[in-house]
C-alpha positions as CSV (number, residue, x, y, z in Angstrom):
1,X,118.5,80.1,140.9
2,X,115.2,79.5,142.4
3,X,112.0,77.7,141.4
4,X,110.8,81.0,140.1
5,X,113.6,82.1,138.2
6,X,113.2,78.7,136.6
7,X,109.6,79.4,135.9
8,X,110.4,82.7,134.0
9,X,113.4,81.4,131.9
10,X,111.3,78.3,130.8
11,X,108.3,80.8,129.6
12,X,110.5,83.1,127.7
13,X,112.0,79.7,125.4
14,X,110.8,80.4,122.0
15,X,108.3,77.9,121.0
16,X,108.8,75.4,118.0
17,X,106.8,74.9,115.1
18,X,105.4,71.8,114.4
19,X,107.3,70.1,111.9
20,X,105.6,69.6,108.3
21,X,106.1,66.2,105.9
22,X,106.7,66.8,102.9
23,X,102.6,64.9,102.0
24,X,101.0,67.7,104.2
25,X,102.9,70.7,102.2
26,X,102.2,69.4,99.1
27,X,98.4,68.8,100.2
28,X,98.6,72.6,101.4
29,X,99.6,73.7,98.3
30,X,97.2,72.1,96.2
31,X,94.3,73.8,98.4
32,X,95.6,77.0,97.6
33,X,96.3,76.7,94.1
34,X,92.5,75.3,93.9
35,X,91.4,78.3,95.3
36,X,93.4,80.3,93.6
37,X,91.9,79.0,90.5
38,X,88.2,79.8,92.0
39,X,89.3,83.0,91.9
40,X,90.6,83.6,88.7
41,X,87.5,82.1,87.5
42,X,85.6,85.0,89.7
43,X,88.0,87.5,88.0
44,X,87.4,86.2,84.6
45,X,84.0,86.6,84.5
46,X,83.6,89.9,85.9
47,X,86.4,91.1,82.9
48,X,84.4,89.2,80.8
49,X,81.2,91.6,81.9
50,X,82.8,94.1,82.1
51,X,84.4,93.9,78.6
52,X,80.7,93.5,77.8
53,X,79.7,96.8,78.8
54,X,82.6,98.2,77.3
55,X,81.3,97.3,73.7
56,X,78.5,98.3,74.6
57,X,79.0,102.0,76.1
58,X,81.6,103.1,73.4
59,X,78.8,101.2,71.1
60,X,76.4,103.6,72.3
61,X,78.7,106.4,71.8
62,X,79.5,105.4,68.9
63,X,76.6,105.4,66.8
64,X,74.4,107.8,68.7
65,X,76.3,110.1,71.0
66,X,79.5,111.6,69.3
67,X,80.0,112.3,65.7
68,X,83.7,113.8,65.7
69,X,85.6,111.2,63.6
70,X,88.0,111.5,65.6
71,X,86.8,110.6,68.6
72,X,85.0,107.6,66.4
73,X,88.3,106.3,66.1
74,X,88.8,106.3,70.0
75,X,85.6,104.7,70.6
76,X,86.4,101.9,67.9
77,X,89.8,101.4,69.5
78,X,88.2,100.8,72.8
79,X,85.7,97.8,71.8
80,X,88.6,96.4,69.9
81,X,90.7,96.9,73.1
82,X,87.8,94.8,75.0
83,X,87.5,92.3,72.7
84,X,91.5,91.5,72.7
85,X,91.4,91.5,76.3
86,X,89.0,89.2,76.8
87,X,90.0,87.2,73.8
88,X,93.7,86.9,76.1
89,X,92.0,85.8,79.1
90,X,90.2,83.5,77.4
91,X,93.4,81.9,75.6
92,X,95.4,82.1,79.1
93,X,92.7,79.7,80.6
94,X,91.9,77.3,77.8
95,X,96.2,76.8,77.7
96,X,96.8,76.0,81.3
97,X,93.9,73.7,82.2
98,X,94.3,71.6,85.7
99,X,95.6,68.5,85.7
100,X,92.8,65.8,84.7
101,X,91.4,63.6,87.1
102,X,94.1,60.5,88.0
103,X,97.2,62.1,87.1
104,X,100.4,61.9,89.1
105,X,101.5,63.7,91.2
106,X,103.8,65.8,89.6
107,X,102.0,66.1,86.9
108,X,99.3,68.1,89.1
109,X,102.0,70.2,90.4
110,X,103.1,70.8,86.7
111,X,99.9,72.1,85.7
112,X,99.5,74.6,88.5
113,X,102.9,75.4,88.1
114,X,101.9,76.6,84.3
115,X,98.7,78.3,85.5
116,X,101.0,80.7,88.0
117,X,103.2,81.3,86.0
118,X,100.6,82.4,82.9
119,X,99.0,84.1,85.4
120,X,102.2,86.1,86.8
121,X,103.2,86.6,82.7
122,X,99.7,88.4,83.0
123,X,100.1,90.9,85.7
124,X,103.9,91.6,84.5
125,X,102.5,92.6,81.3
126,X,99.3,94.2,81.9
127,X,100.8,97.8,80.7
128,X,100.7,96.5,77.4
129,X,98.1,94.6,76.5
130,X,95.4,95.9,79.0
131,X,96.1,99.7,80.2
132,X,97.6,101.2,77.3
133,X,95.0,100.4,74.6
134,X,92.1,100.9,76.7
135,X,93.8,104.5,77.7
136,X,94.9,105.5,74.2
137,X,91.2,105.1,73.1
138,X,89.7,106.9,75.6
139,X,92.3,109.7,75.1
140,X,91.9,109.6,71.1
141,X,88.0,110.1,71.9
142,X,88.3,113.0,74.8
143,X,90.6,114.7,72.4
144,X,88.7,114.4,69.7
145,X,85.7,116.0,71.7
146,X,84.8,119.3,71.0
147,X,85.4,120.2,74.5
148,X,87.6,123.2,76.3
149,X,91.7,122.3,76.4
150,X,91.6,122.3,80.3
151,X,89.1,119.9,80.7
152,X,90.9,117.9,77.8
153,X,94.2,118.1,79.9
154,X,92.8,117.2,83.5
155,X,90.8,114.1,82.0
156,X,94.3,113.0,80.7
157,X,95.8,113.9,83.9
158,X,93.3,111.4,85.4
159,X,94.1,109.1,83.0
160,X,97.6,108.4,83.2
161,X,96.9,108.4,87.3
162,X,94.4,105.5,87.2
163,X,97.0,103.7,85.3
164,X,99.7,104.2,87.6
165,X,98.1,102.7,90.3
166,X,96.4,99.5,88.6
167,X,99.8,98.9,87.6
168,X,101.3,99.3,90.6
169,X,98.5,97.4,92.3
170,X,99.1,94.5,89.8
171,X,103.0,94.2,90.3
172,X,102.2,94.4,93.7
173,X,99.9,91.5,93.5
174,X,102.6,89.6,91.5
175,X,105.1,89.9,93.8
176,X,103.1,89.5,96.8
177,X,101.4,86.4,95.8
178,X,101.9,84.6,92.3
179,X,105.6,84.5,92.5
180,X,105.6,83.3,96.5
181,X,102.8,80.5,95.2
182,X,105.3,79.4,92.1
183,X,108.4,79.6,94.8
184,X,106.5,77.1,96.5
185,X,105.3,75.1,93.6
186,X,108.6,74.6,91.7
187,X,110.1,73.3,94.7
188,X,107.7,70.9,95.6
189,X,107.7,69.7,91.8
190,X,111.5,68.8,92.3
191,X,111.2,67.1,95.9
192,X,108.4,65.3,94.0
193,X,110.5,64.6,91.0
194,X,113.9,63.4,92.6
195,X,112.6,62.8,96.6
196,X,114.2,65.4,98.0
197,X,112.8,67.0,101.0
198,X,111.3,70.5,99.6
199,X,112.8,73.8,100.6
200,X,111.8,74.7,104.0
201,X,111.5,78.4,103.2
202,X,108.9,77.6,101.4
203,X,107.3,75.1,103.7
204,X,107.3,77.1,106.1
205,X,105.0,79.7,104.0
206,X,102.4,76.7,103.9
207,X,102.5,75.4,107.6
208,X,99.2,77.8,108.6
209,X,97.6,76.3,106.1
210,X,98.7,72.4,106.6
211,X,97.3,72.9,110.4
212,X,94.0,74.3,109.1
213,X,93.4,71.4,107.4
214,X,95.2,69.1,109.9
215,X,92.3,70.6,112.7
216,X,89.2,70.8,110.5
217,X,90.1,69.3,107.2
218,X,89.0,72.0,105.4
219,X,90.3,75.5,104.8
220,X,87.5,78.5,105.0
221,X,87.8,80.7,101.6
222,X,88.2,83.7,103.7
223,X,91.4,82.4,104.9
224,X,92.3,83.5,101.4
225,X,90.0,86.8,100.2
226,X,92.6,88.9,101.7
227,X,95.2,87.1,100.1
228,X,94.2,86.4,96.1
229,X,91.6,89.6,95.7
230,X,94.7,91.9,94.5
231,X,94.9,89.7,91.6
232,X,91.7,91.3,90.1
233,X,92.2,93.8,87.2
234,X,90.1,96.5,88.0
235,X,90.8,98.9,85.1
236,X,87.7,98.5,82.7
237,X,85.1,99.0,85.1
238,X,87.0,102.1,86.7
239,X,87.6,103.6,82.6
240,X,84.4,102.7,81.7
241,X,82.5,104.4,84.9
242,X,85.4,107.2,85.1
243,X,85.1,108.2,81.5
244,X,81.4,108.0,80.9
245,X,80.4,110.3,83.8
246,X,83.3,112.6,82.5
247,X,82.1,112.8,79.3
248,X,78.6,113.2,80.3
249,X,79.8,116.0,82.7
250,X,81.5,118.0,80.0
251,X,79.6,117.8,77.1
């Protein structure tokens, strides 16, 4: 084997990754989680607007726009479909606070590890207490429109699709990113708990991050827009906006 040979074989060795302590994952993860928590907050408060607007609109509708009783009954099942969700946000936050300032270490880790997992409880559930009673009021008030059956049948239609994909969107977000983050979390809580050495699958996940920090001791956000945006829940402003122009269109 010559000297070039030699060259070529040592190029093509696979490099190693640069190993990660145990202080530098859990530092990692704590960064995310804090962002993470930025932008639930961001999340939040667009719900809470657009929960807002929600009252508002079917408000509107309610009182000036549509007299069918019927489709009163929609509109009032709307607003109190807004007001429960927002009134579930609200709870979720105020129950999973972070970890005041000087606790322990694995006391921080708890409290994020509480906050994901509310969080993921959120998105696994969202057919319930978000899509369905927002989408049964607006179908109680098209149907109770004196409007043709086709148009009836083709705003349900539309319905049902929107709610497919914000729930498939949001399961996708769940399993994409909350339950990797409480993967990571829960076992960094027991290596922090007992001194074991956390799980390198999961460490590994982190390492990017870890030698972000380790170059420029900070992490830019839009390491993480890509990653956390998913989490957002999209379907008021979509009903809202879908069904008002519909319902201007056909009446």
């Amino acid at each position: 084997m010559n000297d070039e040979e030699l060259k070529q074989l040592w190029q093509q060795q696979p490099l190693r990754e640069p190993a990660l302590s145990p202080a530098q994952a859990m530092s990692a993860v704590q960064r995310q989680t804090t962002l993470l928590r930025r932008c639930l907050d961001a999340r939040d408060l667009r719900e809470f607007v657009a929960c807002a607007v929600v009252i508002f609109v079917f408000g509107a509708f309610y009182f000036s726009v549509y007299f069918e009783p019927i489709a009163r009954v929609g509109d009032l099942i709307v607003i109190g479909s807004a007001i429960f969700i927002a009134a579930k946000l609200i709870y979720t936050r105020r129950t999973t606070p972070p970890a005041p300032p000087g606790a322990t270490l694995v006391e921080s880790l708890q409290a994020e590890l509480n906050a994901v997992r509310a969080q993921s409880r959120l998105l696994g559930s969202v057919l319930w207490w978000y899509l369905l009673p927002l989408t049964i009021g607006m179908l109680i008030a098209t149907w109770g429109l004196r409007i043709d059956l086709v148009s009836k049948i083709g705003c349900t239609l539309i319905f049902l699709a929107v709610d497919a994909f914000l729930y498939w969107l949001n399961q996708w977000a769940r399993s994409k990113q909350l339950l990797p983050l409480e993967a990571q979390l829960v076992s960094l809580l027991h290596a922090a708990e007992t001194g074991e050495l956390p799980d390198q699958t999961h460490v590994a996940k982190l390492r990017p991050i870890a030698l972000s920090m380790a170059a420029a001791d900070q992490v830019k956000p839009a390491e993480f827009k890509v990653a956390f945006w998913e989490l957002a829940l999209w379907g008021e402003i979509g009903f809202v906006g879908m069904w008002f122009a519909l319902m201007l269109g056909l009446t």
